[in-house]
N, C-alpha and C positions, 0 to 999 in steps of 0.2 A: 674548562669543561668543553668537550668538541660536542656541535650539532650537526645531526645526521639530516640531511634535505632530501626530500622522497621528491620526484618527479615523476608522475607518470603520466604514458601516452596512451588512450584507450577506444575501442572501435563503439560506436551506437549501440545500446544498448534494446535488447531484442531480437537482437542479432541471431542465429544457430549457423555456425560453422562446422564442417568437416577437417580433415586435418589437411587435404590440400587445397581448400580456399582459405584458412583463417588467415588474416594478414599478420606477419612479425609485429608486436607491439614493443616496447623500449620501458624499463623502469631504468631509475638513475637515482641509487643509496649509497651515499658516504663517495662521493665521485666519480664509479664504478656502474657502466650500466651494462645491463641486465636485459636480453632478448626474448621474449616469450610469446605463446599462440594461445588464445583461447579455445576451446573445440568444446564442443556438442552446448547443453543451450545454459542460459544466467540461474535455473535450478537446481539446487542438489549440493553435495560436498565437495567444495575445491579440492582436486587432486593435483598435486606438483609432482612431474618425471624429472627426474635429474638425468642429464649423459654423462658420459665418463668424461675421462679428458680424454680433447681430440675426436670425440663424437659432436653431432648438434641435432637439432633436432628434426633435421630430416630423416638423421637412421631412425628412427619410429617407423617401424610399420604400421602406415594409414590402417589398415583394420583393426590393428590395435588399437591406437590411439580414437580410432572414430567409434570402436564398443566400447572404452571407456567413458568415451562422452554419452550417450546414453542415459548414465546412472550420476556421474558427475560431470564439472564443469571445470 
């Protein structure tokens, strides 16, 4: 039976970010890591954007990404 080892790196929490200050944070599942930004503030319902392949997560249009933070996190 294979075990899956979560790693994550995570900024202070309290924090409220926009989407060009959040800093890249790193998770690391099943060898495999995983790039992501936290935006707008620690309340509400976590929303995941997925990009395509060959997108990352700069094509986010900031205003997008920064009304979504708003309502989630």
């Amino acid at each position: 039976m294979s075990t899956t080892h979560i790693h994550v790196s995570r900024t202070p929490s309290g924090t409220t970010y926009s989407h060009v200050s959040a800093p890249t944070q790193v998770v690391e599942a099943g060898g495999v890591r995983y790039a992501y930004r936290r935006v707008g503030s620690e309340i509400g319902t976590p929303l995941v954007l997925l990009a395509h392949f060959r997108a990352g997560m700069d094509h986010w249009d900031p205003l997008v990404a920064d009304g979504l933070g708003t309502t989630a996190r």
